[in-house]
Biopython code that builds the backbone (N, CA, C, O; Angstrom):
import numpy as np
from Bio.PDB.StructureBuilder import StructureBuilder

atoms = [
    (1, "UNK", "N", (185.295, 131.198, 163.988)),
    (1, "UNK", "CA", (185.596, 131.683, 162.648)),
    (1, "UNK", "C", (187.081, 132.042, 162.568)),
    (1, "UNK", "O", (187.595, 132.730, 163.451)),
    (2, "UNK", "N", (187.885, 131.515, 161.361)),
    (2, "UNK", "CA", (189.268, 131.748, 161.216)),
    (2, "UNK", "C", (189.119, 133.173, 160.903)),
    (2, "UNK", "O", (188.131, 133.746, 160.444)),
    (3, "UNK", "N", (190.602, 133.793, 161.323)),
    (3, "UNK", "CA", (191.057, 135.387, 160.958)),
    (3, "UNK", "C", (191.998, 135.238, 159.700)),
    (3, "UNK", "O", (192.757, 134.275, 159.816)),
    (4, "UNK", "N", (192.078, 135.642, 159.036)),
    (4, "UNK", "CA", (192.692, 135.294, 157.713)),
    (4, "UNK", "C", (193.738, 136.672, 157.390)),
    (4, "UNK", "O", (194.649, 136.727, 156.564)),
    (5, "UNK", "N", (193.381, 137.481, 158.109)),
    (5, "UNK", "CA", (194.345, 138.598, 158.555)),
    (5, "UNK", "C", (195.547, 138.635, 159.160)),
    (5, "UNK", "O", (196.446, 139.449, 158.950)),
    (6, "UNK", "N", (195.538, 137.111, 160.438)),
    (6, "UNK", "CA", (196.303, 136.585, 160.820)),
    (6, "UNK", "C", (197.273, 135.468, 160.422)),
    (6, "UNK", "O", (197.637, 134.647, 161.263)),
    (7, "UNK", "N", (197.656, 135.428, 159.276)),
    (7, "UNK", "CA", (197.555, 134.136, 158.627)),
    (7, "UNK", "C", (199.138, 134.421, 158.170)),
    (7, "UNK", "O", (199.719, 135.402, 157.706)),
    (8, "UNK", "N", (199.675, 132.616, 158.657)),
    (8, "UNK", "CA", (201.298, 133.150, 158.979)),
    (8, "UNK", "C", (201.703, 131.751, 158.214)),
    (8, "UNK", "O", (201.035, 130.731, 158.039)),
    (9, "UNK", "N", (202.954, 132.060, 157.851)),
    (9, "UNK", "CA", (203.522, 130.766, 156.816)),
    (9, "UNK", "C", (204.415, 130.336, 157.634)),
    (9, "UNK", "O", (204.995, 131.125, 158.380)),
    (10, "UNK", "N", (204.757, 128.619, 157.636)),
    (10, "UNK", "CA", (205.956, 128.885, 159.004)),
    (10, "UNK", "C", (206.852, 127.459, 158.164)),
    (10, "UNK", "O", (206.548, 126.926, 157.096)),
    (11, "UNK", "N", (207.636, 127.236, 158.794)),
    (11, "UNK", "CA", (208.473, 126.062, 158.962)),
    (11, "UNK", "C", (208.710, 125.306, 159.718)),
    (11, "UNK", "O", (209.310, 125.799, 160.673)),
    (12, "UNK", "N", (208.453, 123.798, 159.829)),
    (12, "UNK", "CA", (209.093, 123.241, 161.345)),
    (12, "UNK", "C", (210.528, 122.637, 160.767)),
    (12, "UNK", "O", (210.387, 122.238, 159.611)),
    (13, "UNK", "N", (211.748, 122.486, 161.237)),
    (13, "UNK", "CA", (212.720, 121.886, 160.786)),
    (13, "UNK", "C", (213.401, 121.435, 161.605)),
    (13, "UNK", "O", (213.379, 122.121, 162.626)),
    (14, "UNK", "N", (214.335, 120.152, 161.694)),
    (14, "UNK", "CA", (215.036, 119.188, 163.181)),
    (14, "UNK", "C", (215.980, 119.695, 162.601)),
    (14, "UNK", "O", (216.176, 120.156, 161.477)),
    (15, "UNK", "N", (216.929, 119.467, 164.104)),
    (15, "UNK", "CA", (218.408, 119.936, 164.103)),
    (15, "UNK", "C", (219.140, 119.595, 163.590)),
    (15, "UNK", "O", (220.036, 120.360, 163.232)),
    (16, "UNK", "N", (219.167, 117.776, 163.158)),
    (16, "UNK", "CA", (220.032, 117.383, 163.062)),
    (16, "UNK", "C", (220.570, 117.159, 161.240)),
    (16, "UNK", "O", (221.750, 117.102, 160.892)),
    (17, "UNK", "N", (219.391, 117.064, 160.315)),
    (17, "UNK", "CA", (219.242, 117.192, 158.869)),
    (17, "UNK", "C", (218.851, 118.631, 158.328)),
    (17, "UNK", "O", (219.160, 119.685, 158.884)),
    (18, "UNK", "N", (218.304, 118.539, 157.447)),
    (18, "UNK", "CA", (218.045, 119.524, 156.461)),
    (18, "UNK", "C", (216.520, 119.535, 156.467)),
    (18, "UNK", "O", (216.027, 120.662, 156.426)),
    (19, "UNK", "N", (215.943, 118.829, 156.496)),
    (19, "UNK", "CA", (214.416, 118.601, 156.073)),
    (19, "UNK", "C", (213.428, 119.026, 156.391)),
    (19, "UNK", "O", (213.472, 118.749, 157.590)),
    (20, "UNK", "N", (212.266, 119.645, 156.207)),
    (20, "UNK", "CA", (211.736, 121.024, 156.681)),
    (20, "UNK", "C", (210.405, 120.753, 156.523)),
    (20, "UNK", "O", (210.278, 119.980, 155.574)),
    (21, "UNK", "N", (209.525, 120.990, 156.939)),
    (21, "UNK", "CA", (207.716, 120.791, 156.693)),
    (21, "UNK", "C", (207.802, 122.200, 156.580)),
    (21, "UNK", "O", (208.654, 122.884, 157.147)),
    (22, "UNK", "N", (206.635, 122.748, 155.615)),
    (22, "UNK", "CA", (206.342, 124.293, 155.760)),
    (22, "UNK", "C", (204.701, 123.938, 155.351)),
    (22, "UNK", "O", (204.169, 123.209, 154.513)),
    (23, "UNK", "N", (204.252, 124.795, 156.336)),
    (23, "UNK", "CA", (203.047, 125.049, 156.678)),
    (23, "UNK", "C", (202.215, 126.374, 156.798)),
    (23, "UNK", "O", (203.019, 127.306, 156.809)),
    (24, "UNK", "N", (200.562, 126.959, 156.918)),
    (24, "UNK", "CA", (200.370, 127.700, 157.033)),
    (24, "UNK", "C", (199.746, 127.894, 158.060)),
    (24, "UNK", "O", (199.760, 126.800, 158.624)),
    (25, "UNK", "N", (199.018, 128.829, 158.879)),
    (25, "UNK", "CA", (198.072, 128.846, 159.798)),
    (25, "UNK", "C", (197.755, 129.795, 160.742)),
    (25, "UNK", "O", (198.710, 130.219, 161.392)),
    (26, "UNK", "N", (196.359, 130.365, 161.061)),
    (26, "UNK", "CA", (196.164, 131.333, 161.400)),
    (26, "UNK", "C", (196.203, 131.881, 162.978)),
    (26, "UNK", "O", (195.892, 133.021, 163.320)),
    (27, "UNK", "N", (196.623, 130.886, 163.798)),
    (27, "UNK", "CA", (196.652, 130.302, 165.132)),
    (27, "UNK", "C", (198.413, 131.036, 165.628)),
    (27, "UNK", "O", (199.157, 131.778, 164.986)),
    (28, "UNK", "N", (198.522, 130.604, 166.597)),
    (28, "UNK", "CA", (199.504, 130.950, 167.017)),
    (28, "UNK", "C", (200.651, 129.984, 167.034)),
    (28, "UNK", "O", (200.430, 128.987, 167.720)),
    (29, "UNK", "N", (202.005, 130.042, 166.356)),
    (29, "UNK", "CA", (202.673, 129.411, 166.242)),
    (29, "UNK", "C", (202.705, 127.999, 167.497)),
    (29, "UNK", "O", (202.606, 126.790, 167.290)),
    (30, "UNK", "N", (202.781, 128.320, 168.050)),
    (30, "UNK", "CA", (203.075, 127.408, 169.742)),
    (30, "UNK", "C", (201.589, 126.603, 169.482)),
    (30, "UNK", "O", (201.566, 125.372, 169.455)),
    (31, "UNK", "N", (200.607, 127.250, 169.332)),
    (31, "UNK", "CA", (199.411, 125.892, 168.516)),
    (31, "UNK", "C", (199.236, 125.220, 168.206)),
    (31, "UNK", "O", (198.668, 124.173, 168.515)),
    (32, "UNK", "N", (199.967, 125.874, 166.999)),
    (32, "UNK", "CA", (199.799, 125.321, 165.596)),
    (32, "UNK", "C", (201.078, 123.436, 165.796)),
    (32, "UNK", "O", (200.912, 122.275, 165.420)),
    (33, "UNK", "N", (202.158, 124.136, 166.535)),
    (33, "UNK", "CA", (203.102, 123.216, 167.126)),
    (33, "UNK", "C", (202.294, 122.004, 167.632)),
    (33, "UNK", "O", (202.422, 120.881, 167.143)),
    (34, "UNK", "N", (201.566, 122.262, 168.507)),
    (34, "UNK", "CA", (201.483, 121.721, 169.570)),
    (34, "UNK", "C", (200.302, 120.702, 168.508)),
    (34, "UNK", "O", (200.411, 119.477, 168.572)),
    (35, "UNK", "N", (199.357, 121.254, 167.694)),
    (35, "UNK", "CA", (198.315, 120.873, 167.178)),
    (35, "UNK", "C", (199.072, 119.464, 166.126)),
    (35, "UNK", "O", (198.373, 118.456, 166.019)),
    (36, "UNK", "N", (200.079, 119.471, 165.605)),
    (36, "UNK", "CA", (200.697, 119.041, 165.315)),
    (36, "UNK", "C", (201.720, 117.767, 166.133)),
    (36, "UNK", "O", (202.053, 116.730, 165.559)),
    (37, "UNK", "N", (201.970, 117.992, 167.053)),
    (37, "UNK", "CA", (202.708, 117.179, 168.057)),
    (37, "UNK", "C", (201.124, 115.814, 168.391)),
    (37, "UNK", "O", (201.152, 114.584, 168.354)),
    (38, "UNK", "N", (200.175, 116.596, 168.632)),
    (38, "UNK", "CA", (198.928, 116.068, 169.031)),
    (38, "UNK", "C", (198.303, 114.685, 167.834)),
    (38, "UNK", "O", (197.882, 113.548, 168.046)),
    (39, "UNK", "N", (198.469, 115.318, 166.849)),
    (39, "UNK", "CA", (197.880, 114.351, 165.911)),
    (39, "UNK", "C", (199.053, 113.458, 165.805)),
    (39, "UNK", "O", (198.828, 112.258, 165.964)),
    (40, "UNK", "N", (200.647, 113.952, 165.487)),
    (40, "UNK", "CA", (201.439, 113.007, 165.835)),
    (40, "UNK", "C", (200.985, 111.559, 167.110)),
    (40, "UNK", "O", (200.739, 110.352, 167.106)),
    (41, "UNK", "N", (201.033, 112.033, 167.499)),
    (41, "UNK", "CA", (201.041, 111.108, 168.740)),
    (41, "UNK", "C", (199.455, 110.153, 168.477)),
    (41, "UNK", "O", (199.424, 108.969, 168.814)),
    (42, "UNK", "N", (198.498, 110.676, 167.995)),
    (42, "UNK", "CA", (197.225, 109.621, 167.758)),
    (42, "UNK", "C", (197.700, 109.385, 166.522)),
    (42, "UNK", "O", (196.755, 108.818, 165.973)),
    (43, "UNK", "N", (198.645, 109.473, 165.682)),
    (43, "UNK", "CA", (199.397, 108.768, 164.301)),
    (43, "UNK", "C", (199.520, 107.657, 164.827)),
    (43, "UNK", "O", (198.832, 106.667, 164.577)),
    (44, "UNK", "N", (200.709, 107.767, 165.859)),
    (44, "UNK", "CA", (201.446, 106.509, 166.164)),
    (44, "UNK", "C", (200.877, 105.677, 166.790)),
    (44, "UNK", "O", (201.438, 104.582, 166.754)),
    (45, "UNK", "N", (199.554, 105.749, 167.636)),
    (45, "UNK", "CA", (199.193, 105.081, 168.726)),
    (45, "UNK", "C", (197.963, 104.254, 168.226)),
    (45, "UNK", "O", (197.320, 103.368, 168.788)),
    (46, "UNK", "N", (197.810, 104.968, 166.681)),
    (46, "UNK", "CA", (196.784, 104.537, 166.130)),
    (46, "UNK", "C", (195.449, 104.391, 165.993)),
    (46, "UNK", "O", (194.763, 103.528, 165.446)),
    (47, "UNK", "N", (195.076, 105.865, 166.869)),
    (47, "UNK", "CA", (193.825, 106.632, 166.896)),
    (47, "UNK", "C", (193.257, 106.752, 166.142)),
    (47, "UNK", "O", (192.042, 106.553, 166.137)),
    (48, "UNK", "N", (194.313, 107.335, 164.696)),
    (48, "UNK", "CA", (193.907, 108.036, 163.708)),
    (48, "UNK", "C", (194.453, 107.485, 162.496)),
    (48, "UNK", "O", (195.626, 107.113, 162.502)),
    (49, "UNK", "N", (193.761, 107.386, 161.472)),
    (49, "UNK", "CA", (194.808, 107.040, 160.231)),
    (49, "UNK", "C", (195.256, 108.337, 159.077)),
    (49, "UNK", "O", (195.806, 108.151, 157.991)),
    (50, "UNK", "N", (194.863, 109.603, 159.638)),
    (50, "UNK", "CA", (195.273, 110.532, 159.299)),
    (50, "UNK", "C", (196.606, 111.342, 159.236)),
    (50, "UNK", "O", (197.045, 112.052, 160.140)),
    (51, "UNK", "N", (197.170, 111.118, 158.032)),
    (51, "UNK", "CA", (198.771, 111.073, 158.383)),
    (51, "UNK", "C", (199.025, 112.949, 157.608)),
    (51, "UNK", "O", (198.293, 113.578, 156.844)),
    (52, "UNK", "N", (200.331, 113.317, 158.229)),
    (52, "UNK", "CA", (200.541, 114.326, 157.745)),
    (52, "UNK", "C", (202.293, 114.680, 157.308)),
    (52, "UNK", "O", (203.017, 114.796, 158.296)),
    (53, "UNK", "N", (202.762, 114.797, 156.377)),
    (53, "UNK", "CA", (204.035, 114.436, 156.485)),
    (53, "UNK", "C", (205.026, 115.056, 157.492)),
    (53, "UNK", "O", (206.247, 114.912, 157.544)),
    (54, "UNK", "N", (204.232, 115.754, 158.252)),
    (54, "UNK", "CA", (204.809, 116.498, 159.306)),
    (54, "UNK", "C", (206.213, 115.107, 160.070)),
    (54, "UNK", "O", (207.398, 115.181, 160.397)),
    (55, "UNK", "N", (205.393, 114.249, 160.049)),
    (55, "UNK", "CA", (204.990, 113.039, 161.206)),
    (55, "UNK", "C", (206.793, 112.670, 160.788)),
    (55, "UNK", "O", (207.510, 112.428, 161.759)),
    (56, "UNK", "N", (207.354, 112.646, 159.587)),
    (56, "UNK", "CA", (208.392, 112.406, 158.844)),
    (56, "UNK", "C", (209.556, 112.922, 160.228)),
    (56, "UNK", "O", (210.360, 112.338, 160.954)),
    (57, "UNK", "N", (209.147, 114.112, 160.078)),
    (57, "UNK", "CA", (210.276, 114.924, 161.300)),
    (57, "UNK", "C", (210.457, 114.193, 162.273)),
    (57, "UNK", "O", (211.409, 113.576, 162.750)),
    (58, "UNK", "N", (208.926, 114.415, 162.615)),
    (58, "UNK", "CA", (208.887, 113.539, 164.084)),
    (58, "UNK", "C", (209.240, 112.205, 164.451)),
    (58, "UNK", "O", (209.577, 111.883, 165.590)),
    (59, "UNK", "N", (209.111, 110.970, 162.892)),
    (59, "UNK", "CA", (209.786, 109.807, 163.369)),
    (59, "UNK", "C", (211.234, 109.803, 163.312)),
    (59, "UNK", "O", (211.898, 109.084, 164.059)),
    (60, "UNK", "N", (211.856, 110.746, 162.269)),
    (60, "UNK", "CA", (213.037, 110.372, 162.041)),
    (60, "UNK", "C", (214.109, 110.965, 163.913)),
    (60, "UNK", "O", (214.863, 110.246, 164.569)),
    (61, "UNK", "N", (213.791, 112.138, 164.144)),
    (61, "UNK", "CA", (214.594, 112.307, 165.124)),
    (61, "UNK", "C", (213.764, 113.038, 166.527)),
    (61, "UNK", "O", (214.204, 113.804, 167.384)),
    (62, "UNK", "N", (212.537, 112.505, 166.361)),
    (62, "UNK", "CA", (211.203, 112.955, 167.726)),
    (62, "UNK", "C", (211.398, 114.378, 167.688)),
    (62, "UNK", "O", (212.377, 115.049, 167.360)),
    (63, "UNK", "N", (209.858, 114.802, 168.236)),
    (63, "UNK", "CA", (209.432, 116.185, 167.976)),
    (63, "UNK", "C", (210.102, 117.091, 168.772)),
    (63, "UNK", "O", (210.001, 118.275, 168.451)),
    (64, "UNK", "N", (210.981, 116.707, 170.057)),
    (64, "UNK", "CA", (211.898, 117.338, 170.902)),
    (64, "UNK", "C", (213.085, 118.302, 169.954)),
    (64, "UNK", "O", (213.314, 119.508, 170.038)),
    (65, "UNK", "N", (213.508, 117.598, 169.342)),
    (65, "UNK", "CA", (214.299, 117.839, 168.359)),
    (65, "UNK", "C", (214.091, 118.664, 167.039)),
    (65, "UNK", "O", (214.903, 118.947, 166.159)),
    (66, "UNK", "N", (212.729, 118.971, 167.169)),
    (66, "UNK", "CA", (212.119, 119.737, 165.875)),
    (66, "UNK", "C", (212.202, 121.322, 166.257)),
    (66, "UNK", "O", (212.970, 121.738, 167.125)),
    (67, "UNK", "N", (211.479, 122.007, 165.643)),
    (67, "UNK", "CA", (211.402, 123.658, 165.886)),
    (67, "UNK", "C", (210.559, 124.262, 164.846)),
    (67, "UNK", "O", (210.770, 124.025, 163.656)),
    (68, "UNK", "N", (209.608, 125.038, 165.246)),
    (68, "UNK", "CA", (208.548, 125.619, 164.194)),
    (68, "UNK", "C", (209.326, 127.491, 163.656)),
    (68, "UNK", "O", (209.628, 128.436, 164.386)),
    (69, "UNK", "N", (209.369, 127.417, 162.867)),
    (69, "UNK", "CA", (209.983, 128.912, 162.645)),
    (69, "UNK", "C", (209.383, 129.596, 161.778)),
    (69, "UNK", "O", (209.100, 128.918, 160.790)),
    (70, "UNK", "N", (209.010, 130.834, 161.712)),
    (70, "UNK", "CA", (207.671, 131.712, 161.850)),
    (70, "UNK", "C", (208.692, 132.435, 159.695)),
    (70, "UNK", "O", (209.509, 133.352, 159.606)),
    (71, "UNK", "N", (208.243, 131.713, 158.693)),
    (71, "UNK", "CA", (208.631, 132.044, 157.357)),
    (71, "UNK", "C", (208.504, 133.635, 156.665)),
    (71, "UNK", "O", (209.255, 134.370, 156.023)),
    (72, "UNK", "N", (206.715, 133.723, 157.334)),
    (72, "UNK", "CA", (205.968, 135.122, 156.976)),
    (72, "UNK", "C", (204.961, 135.648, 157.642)),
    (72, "UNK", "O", (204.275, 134.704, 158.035)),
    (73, "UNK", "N", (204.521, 136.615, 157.966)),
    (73, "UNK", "CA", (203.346, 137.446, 158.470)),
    (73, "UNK", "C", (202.435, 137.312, 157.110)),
    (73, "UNK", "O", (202.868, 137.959, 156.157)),
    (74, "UNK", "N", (201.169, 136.521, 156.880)),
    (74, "UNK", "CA", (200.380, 137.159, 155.748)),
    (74, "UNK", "C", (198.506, 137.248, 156.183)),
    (74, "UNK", "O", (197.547, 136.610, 156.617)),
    (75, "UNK", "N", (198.927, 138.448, 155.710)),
    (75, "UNK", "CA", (197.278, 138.981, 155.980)),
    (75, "UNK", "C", (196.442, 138.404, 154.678)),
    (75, "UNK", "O", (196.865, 138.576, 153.535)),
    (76, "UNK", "N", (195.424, 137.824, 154.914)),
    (76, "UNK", "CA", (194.781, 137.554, 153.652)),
    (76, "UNK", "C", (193.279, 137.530, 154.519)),
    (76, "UNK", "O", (192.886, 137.682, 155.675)),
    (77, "UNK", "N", (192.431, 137.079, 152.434)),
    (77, "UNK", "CA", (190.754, 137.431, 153.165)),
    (77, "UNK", "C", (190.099, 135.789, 152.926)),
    (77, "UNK", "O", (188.895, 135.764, 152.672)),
    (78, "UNK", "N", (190.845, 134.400, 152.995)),
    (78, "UNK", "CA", (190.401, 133.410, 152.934)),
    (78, "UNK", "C", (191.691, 132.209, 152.889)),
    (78, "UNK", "O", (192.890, 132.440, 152.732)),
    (79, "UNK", "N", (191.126, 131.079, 153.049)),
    (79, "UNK", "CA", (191.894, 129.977, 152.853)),
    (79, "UNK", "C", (192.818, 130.133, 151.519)),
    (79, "UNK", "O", (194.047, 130.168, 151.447)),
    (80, "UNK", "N", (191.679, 130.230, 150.312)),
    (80, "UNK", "CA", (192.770, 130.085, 149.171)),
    (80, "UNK", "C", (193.742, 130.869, 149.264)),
    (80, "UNK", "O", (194.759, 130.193, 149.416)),
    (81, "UNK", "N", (194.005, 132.141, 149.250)),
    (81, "UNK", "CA", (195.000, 133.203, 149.280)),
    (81, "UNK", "C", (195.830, 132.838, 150.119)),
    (81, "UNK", "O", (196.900, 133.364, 149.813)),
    (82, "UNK", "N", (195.946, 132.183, 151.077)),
    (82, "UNK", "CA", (196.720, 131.730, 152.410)),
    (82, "UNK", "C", (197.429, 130.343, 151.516)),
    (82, "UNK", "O", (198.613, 130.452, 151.199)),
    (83, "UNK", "N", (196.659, 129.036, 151.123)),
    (83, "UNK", "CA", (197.308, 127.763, 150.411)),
    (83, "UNK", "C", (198.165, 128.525, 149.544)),
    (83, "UNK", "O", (199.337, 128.147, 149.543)),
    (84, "UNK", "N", (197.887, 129.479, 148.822)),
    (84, "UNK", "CA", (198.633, 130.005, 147.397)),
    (84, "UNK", "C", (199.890, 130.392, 147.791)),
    (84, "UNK", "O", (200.949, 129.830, 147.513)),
    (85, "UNK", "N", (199.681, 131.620, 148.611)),
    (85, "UNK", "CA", (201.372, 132.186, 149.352)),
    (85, "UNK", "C", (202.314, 130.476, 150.198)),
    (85, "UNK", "O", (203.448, 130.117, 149.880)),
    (86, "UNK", "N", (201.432, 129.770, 151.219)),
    (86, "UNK", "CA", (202.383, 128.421, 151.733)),
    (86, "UNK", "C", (202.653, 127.727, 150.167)),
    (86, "UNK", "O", (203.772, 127.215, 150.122)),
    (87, "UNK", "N", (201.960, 127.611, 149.012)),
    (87, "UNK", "CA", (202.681, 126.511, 148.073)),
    (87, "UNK", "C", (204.537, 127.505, 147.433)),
    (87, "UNK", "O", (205.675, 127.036, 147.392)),
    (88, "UNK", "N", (204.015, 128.968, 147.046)),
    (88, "UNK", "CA", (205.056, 129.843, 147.287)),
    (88, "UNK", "C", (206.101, 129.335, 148.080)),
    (88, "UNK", "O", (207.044, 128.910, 147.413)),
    (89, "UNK", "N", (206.239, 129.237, 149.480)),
    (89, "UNK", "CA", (207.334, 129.070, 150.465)),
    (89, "UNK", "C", (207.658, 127.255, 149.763)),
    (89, "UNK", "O", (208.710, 126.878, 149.248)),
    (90, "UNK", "N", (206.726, 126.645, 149.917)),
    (90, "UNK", "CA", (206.746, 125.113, 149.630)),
    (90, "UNK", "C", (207.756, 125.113, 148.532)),
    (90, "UNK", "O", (208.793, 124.484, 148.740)),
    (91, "UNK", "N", (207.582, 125.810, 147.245)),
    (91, "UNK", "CA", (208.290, 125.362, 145.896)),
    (91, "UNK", "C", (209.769, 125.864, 146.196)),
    (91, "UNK", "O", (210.718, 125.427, 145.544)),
    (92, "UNK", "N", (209.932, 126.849, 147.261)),
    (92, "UNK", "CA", (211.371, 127.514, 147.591)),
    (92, "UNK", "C", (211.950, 126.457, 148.090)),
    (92, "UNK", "O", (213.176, 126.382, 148.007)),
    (93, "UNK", "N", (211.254, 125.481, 148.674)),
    (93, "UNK", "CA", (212.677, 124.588, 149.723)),
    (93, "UNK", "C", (212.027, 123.159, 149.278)),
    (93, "UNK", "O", (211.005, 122.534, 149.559)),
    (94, "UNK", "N", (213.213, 122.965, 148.399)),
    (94, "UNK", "CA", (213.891, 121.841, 147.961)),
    (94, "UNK", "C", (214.128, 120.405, 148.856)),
    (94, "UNK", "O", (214.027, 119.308, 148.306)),
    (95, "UNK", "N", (214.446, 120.547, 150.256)),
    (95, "UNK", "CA", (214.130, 119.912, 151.109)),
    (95, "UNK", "C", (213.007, 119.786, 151.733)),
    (95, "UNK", "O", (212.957, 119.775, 152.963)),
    (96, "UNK", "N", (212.186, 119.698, 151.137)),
    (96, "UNK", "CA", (210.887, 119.356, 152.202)),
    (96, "UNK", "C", (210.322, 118.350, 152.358)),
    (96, "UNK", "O", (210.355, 117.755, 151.280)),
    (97, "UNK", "N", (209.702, 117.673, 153.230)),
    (97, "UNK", "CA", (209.241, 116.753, 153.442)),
    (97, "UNK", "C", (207.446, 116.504, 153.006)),
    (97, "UNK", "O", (206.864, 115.454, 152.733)),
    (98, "UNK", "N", (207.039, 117.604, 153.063)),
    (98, "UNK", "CA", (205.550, 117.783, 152.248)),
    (98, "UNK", "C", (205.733, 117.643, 150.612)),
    (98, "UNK", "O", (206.018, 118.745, 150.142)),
    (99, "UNK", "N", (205.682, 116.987, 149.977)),
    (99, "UNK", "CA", (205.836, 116.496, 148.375)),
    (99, "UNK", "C", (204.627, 117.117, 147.753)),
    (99, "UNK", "O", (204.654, 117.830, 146.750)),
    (100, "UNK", "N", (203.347, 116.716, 148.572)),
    (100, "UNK", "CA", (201.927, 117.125, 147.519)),
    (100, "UNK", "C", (201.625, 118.648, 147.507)),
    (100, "UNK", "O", (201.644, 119.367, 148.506)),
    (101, "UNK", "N", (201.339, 119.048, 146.211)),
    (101, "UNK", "CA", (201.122, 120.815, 146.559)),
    (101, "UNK", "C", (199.876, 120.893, 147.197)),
    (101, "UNK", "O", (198.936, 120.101, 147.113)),
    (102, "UNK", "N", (199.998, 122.308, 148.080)),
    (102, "UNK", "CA", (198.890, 122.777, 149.310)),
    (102, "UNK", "C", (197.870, 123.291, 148.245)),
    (102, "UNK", "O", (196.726, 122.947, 148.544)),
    (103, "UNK", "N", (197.932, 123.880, 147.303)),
    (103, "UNK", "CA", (196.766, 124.392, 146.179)),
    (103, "UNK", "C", (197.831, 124.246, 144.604)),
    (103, "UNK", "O", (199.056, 124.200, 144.488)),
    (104, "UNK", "N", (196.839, 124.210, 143.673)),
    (104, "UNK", "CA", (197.109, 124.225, 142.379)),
    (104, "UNK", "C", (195.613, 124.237, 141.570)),
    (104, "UNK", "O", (194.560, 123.600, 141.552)),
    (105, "UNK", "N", (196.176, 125.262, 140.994)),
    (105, "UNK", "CA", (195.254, 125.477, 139.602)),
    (105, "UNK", "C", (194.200, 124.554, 139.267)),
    (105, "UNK", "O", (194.443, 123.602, 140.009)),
    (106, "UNK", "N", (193.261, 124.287, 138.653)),
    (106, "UNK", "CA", (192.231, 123.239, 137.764)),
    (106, "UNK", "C", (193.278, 123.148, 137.026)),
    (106, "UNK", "O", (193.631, 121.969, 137.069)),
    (107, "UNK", "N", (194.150, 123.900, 136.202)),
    (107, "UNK", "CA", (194.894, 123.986, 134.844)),
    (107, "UNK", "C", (195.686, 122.898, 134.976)),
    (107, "UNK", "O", (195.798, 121.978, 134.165)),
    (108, "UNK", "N", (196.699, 123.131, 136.901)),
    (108, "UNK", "CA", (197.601, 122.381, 136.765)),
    (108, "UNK", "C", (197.177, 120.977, 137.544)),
    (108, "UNK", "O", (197.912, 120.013, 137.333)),
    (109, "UNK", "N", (196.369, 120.846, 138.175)),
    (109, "UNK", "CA", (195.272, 119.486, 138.369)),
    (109, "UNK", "C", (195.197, 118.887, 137.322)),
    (109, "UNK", "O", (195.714, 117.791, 137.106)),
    (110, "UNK", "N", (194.500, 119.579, 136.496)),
    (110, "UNK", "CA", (194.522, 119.061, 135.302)),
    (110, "UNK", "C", (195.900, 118.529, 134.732)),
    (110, "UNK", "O", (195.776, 117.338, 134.443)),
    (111, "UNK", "N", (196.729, 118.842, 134.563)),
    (111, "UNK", "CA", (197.935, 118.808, 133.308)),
    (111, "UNK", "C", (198.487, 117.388, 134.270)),
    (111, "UNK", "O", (198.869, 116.402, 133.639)),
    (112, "UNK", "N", (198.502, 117.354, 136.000)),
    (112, "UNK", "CA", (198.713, 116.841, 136.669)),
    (112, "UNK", "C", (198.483, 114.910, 136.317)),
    (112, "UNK", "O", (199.247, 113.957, 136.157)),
    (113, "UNK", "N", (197.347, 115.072, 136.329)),
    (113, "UNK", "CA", (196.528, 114.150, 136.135)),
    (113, "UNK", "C", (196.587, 113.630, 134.816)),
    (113, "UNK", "O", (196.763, 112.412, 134.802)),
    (114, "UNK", "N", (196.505, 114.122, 133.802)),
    (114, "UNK", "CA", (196.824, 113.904, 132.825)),
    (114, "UNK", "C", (198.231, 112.929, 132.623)),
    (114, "UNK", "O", (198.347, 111.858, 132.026)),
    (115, "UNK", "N", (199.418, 113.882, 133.492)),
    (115, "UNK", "CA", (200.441, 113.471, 133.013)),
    (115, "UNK", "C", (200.689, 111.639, 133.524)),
    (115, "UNK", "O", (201.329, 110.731, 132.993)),
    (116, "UNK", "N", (199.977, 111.693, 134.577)),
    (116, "UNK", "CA", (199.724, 110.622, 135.161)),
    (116, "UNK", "C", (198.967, 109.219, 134.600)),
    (116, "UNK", "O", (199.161, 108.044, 134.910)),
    (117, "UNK", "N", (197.961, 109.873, 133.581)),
    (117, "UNK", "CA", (196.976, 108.855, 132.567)),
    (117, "UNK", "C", (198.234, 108.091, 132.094)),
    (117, "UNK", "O", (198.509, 106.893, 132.029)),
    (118, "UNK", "N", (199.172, 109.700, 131.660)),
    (118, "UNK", "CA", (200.092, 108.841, 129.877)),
    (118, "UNK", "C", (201.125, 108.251, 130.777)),
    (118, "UNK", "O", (201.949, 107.865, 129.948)),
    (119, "UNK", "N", (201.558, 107.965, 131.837)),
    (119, "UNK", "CA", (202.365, 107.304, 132.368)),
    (119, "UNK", "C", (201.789, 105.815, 132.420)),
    (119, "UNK", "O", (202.615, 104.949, 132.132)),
    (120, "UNK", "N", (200.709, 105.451, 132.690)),
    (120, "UNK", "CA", (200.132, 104.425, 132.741)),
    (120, "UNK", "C", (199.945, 104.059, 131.695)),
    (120, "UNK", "O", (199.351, 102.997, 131.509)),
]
sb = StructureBuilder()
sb.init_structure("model")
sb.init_model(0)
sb.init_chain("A")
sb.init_seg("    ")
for serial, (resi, resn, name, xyz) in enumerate(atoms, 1):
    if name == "N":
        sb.init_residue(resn, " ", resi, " ")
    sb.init_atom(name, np.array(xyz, "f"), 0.0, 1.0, " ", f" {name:<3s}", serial, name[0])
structure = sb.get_structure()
C-alpha cells in the first residue's frame, strides 16, 4: 500500500541543456531514479512499448548525465492530491519534456477535447 504522506515532487534534469522531466512519487528518490533508468532500458531493448517522456533525457545525453532533484516534500491522503500539486510544478517549467498534463479537470478534459473536435 502507497504512503501518500510521503509523497514528494521531484525533477530529473541533464547537465548539459535545460530540459527537465518533473515527476511525483512516494518512494524514495534513488527508486524512483532507478525505477526509471529500468523501464528506460526495456524502452530501448524493446521489452516494452511503454514509453515515458522521461526516456527524452535519457536518449538525448544517457541517464549518466541526468540527476533527479527532490522539487517538494508533500504529504497528501491519495493519488489525486499528489497528480494535482506535480501538474502545479509541471505548468512552472516551461522546459519540460513531459507535454501531457499528470491530472486535469472533466471541465478541462472536456474543453480539451473539444478544442481538438473544432480543429479537425
Amino acid at each position: 500500500m502507497e504512503d501518500f504522506t510521503k509523497g514528494k515532487i521531484y525533477k530529473i534534469i541533464n547537465f548539459t541543456d535545460k530540459q527537465i522531466y518533473v515527476g511525483s512519487t512516494v518512494y524514495s528518490l534513488s527508486e524512483r531514479m532507478m525505477c526509471h533508468i529500468f523501464k528506460y532500458k526495456w524502452w530501448k531493448s524493446g521489452r516494452t512499448k511503454q514509453y515515458c517522456s522521461s526516456f527524452v533525457l535519457f536518449e538525448n545525453r544517457g541517464f549518466d548525465n541526468c540527476k533527479m532533484v527532490l522539487l517538494e516534500i508533500f504529504s497528501c491522503t491519495n493519488r489525486t492530491e499528489l497528480s494535482i500539486r506535480e501538474e502545479f510544478h509541471r505548468q512552472k517549467n516551461i522546459e519540460r519534456v513531459n507535454k501531457r498534463a499528470c491530472y486535469q479537470t472533466r471541465i478541462g478534459a472536456r474543453k480539451k477535447h473539444m478544442n481538438i473536435y473544432i480543429e479537425i
